[in-house]
C-alpha positions in Angstrom: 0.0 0.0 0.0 1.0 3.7 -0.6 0.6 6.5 1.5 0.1 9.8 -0.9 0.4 12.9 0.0 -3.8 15.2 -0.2 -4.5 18.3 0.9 -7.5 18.0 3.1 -9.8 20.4 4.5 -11.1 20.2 7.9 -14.2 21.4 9.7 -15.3 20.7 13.4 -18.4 20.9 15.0 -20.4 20.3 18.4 -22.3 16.9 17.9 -23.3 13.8 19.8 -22.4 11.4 18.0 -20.8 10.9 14.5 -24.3 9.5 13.0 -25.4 13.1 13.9 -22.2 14.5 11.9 -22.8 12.6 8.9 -26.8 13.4 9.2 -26.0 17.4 9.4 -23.9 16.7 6.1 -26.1 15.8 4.2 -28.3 18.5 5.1 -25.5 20.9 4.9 -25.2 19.7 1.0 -28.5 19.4 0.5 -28.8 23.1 1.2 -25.6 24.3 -0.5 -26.9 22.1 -4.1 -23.5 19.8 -3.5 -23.2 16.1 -4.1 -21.1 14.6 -1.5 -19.8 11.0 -1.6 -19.7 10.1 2.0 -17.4 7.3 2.1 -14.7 10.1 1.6 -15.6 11.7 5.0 -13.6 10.7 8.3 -15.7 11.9 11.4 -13.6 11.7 14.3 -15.0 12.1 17.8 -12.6 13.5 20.7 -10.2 11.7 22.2 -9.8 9.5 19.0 -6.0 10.7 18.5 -4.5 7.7 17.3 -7.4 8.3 14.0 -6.2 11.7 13.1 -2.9 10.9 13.2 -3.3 8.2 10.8 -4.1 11.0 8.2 -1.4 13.8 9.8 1.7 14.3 11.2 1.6 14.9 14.8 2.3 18.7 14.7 -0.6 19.2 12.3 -2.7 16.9 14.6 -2.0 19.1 17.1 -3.0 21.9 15.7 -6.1 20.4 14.5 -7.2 19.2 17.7 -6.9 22.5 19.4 -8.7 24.3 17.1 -11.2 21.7 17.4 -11.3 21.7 21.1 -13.8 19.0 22.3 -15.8 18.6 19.0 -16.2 16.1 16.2 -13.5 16.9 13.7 -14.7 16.3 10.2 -12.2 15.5 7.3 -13.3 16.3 3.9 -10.9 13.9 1.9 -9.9 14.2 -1.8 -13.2 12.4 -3.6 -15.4 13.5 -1.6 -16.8 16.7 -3.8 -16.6 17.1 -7.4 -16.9 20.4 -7.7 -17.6 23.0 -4.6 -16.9 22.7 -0.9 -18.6 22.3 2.5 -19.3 26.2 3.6 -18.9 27.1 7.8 -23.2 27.0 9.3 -24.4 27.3 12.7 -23.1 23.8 13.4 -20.2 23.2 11.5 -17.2 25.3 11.3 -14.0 25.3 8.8 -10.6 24.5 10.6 -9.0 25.2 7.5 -6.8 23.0 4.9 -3.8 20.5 5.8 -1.6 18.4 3.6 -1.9 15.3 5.1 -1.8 12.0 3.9 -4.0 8.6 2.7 -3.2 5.3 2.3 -4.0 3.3 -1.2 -3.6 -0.2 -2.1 
């Protein structure tokens, strides 16, 4: 397997669980006319470390998870919008972009 370098954006927001993440996606694209393909989402609750440093080094994680503070972080990877991108709403806001990296077989 290869792990490739992707710029991925990230987004947090306060949730209770990550069924609730995913739900408020698909609303959120609904209402911004964008076609997301969901199997290209990582929702990561807090204290799930070890999952965000699969995707980052640990400095970015770091950065990431403070930002965040003790909500869902939300990784938008590379396939999951053709064209457009997740806008901040009352319940989800952008972290911002990392380079980061995936693993491919």
């Amino acid at each position: 397997m290869a792990k490739l370098e992707a710029k991925i954006d990230v987004l947090a927001g306060g949730f209770a669980s990550q069924q609730l993440a995913f739900a408020h996606l698909l609303d959120a694209a609904g209402a911004q006319n964008l076609s997301p393909d969901l199997d290209h989402v990582e929702v990561i609750a807090p204290g799930q470390d070890a999952r965000l440093r699969g995707y980052f080094d640990a400095a970015t994680a770091a950065r990431i998870k403070e930002a965040a503070g003790e909500d869902m972080i939300v990784l938008i990877l590379p396939g999951t919008l053709v064209t457009g991108a997740f806008a901040s709403d009352m319940r989800l806001r952008r972290i911002g972009s990392f380079v980061g990296r995936m693993i491919r077989a």
